[in-house]
C-alpha positions in Angstrom: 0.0 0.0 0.0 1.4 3.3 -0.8 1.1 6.2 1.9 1.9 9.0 -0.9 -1.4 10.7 -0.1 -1.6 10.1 3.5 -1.2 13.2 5.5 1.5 14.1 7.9 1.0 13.1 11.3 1.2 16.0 13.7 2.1 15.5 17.6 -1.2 16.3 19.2 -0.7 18.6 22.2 -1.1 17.3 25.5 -4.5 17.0 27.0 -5.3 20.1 29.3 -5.4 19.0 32.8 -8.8 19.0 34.5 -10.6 22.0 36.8 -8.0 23.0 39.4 -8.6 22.0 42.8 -9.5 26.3 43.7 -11.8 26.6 41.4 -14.3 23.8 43.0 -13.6 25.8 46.5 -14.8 28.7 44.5 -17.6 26.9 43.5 -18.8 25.5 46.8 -18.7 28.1 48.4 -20.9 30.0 45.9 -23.4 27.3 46.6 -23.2 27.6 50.2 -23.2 31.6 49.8 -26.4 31.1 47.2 -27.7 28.5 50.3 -27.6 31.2 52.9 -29.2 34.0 50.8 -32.0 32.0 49.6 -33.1 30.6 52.9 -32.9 33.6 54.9 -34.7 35.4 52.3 -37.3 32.5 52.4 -37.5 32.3 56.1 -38.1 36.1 56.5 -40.5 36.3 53.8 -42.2 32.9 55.5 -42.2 34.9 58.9 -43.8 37.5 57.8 -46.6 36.3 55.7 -47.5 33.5 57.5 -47.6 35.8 60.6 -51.1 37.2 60.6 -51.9 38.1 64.1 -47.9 38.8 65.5 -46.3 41.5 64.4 -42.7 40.9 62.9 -39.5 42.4 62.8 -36.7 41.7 61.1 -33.2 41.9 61.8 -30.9 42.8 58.7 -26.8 42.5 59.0 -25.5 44.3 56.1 -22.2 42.4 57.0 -23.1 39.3 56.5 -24.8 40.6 53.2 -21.9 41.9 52.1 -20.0 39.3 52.9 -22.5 36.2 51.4 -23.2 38.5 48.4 -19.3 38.4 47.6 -19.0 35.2 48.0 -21.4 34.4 45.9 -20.6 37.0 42.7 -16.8 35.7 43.4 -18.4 32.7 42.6 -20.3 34.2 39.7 -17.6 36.0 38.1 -14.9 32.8 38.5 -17.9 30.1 36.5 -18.2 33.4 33.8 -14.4 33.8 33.2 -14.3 30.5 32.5 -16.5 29.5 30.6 -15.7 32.2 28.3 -12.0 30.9 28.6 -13.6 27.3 27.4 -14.7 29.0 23.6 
């Protein structure tokens, strides 16, 4: 058999490793940060409609918004960045 018209065989480049162990960090603790927000907004909003008679308060700490909501759009920002790496 002739390989005349066989092309040249290039050296494929090495398979790209898989997801770095940070980025899963990154990732579960956006889940855990997307966790805490939606069941403290769920719990408050449970409290107070399902409190007819009782009034409610609510007690807001914009730390621990700040610090849940950056968590979470680090978490965001890291899947976005990467995923446009991916195309």
């Amino acid at each position: 058999m002739s390989r005349e018209g066989a092309g040249e065989k290039k050296a494929k480049a090495p398979a790209a490793a898989g997801t770095p162990i940070w980025v899963w960090v990154v990732y579960a603790f956006g889940i855990v940060a997307a966790a805490i927000i939606a069941f403290s907004v769920l719990f408050t909003a449970g409290a107070v409609f399902l409190s007819n008679d009782v009034p409610v308060s609510t007690s807001f700490s914009a730390w621990a918004a700040i610090l849940w909501g950056g968590v979470l759009l680090i978490a965001v920002v890291t899947w976005l960045v990467r995923r446009r790496q991916r195309r």
